[in-house]
N, C-alpha and C positions, 0 to 999 in steps of 0.2 A: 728493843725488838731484836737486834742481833745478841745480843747476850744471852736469851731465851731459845732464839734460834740454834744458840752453840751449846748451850746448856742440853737444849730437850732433844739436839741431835747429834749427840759426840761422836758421831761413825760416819756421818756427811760429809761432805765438802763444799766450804761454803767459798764461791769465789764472786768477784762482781769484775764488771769491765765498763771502761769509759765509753761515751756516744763518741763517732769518729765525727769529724766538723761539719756542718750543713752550712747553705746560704751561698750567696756569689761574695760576699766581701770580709772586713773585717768589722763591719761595723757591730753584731753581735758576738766578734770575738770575745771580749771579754766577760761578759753571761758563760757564755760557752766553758770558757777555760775554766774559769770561777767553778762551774759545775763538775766538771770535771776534776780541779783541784780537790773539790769536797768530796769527791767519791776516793779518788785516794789516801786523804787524811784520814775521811773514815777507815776504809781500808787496814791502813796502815794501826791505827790505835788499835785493833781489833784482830790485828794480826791474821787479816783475809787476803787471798793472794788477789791480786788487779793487776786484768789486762787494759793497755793506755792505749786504746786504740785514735783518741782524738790528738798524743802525739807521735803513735807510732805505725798509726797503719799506711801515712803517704800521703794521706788524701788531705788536698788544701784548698783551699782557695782559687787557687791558680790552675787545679787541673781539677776540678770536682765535679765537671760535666765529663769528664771522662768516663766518671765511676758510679753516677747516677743520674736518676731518670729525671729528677727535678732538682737536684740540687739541696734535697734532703736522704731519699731513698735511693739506696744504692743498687746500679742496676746488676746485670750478672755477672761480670769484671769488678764492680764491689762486693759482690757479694765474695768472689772467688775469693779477694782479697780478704777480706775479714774472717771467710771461714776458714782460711789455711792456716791464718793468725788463731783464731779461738782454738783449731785443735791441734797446732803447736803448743800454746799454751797451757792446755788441758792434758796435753802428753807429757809437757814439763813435770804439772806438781803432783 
């Protein structure tokens, strides 16, 4: 799919970004990373830029009521977060 994607749009830009962490604990941490992980290997073989927001945007475990409204969705202080993050990003590549 991504090789058709790069082939049938060589003037696009194709990027992906990780899910930042949800849940109160670690118990689905590792799903979580796992997922994560594979969005960057993909990524990475395919030579697509990836933003890591599930280890770079902040948000943990520890303060993720902070940053959202259930502890999946982020409220407007994550969003703030994330959106400063994706067009930083977007302004890098």
């Amino acid at each position: 799919v991504l090789s058709r994607l790069q082939t049938g749009n060589p003037y696009k830009r194709i990027v992906f970004a990780t899910l930042v962490k949800r849940g109160t604990d670690d118990a689905d941490y590792a799903d979580q990373k796992g997922f994560a992980d594979a969005i960057k290997e993909v990524s990475k073989f395919y030579a697509i830029p990836v933003l890591d927001l599930f280890e770079e945007s902040g948000i943990t475990y520890n303060n993720i009521t902070q940053y959202t409204t259930d502890n999946t969705h982020p409220n407007d202080l994550g969003m703030e977060i994330i959106g400063r993050m994706i067009s930083n990003f977007l302004y890098r590549i």
